[in-house]
C-alpha positions in Angstrom: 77.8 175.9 43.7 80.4 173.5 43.8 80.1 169.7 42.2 80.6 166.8 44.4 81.1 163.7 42.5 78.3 161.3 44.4 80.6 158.4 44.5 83.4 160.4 46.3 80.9 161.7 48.6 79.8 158.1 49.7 83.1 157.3 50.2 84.1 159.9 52.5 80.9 159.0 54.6 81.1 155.7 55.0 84.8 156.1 56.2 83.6 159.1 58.4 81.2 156.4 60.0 83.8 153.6 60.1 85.9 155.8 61.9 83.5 156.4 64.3 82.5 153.3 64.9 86.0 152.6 65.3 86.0 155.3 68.3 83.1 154.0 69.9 84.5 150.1 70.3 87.7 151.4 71.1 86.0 153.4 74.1 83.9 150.9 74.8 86.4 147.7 75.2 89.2 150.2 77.2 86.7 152.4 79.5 83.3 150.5 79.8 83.7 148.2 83.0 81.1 145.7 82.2 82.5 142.8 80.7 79.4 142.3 78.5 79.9 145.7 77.0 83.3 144.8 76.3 82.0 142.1 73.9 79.8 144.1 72.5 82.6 146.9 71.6 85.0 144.4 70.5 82.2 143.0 68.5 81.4 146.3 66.8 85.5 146.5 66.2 85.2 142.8 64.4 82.3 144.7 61.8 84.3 147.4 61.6 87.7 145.9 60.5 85.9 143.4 58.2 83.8 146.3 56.5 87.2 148.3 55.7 88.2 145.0 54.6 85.6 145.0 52.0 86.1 148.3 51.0 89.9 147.6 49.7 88.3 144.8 47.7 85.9 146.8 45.8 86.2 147.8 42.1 84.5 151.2 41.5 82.7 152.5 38.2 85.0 154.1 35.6 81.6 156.0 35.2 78.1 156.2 34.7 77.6 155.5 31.4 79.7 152.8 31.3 79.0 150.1 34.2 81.6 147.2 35.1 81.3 144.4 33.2 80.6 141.3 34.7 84.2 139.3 34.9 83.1 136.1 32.8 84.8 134.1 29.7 82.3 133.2 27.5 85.0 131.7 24.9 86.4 128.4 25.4 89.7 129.4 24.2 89.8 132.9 25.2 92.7 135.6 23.5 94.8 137.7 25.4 92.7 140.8 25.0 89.9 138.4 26.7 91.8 138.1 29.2 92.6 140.5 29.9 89.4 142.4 30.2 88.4 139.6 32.3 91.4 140.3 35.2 90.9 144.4 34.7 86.7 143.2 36.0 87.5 140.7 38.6 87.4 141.7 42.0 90.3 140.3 44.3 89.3 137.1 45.7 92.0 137.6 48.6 90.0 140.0 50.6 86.5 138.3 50.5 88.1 135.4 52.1 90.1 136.7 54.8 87.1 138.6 55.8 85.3 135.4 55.8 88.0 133.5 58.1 88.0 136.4 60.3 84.1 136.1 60.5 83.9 132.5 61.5 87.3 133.3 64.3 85.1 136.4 65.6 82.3 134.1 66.2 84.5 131.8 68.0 86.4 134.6 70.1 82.8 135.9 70.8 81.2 132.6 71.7 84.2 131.8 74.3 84.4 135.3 75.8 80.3 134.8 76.4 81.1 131.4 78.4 84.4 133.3 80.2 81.9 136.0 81.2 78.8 133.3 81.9 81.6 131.6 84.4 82.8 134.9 86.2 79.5 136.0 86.7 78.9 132.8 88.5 81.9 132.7 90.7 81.4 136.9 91.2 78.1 137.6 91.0 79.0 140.7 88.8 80.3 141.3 85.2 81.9 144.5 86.3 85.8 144.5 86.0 86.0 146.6 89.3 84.2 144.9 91.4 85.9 141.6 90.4 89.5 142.8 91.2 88.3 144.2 94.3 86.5 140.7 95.1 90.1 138.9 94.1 91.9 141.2 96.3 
C-alpha cells in the first residue's frame, strides 16, 4: 500500500478544486450570455483568486507531534533567539491584507455591475448579451 502524507493529500485537493472552480467562472464569464451569470462567474473567480491567496500565506506543521507555536513575545526585552522563533511562527501579514482590499473592491465591482445590469435590463428588457447587441443594431 502506498503512504500518503494527509496533509499533501489536502493540498492537492483543494488545488484540484480551485482549479476547477477556476474553469467553471472562466466558462461562465466568456460563454454564459446572461449578464447575471456573468456576475455570478466573475464572482466565483473573485473567491477563487482570494482563496489561492490565502493558501501562499499559510505556515504548515513541521509535524504532528510538534504543532506551530503561536507567534507571541512574552518577554519585554526579548533576545535574538526570541526573536527569532517569533518571525520563523508568524504568518505573513502581506497576504491577509491584500486579500482583504481585494474583498472590499469585489464587493464594489459586484455592486456596480448589479446596478449596470438593473439599468440594461430596463432599457432592454433582457439581460442576455445577444439579444442586446441585436436590439443596438
Amino acid at each position: 500500500m502506498i503512504e500518503v502524507d494527509p496533509i499533501t493529500y489536502s493540498y492537492t485537493v483543494l488545488l484540484l478544486s480551485m482549479a476547477v472552480n477556476l474553469g467553471i467562472s472562466l466558462y461562465g464569464v466568456f460563454y454564459r450570455p446572461s449578464l447575471i451569470k456573468k456576475i455570478i462567474a466573475l464572482t466565483i473567480f473573485s473567491d477563487t483568486a482570494n482563496t489561492f491567496a490565502i493558501i501562499i500565506g499559510y505556515i504548515r506543521w513541521r509535524s504532528p507531534e510538534e504543532p506551530v507555536q503561536p507567534p507571541v513575545l512574552t518577554k519585554l526585552n526579548a533576545s535574538a533567539e526570541d526573536i527569532a522563533r517569533f518571525a520563523s511562527n508568524s504568518v505573513d501579514p502581506l497576504p491577509q491584507a491584500l486579500v482583504l482590499t481585494a474583498i472590499v473592491i469585489g464587493l464594489a465591482v459586484t455592486l456596480f455591475l448589479v446596478f449596470l445590469t438593473l439599468q440594461i435590463y430596463r432599457l432592454y428588457k433582457t439581460t442576455d448579451v445577444r439579444e442586446i447587441a441585436r436590439l443596438r443594431g
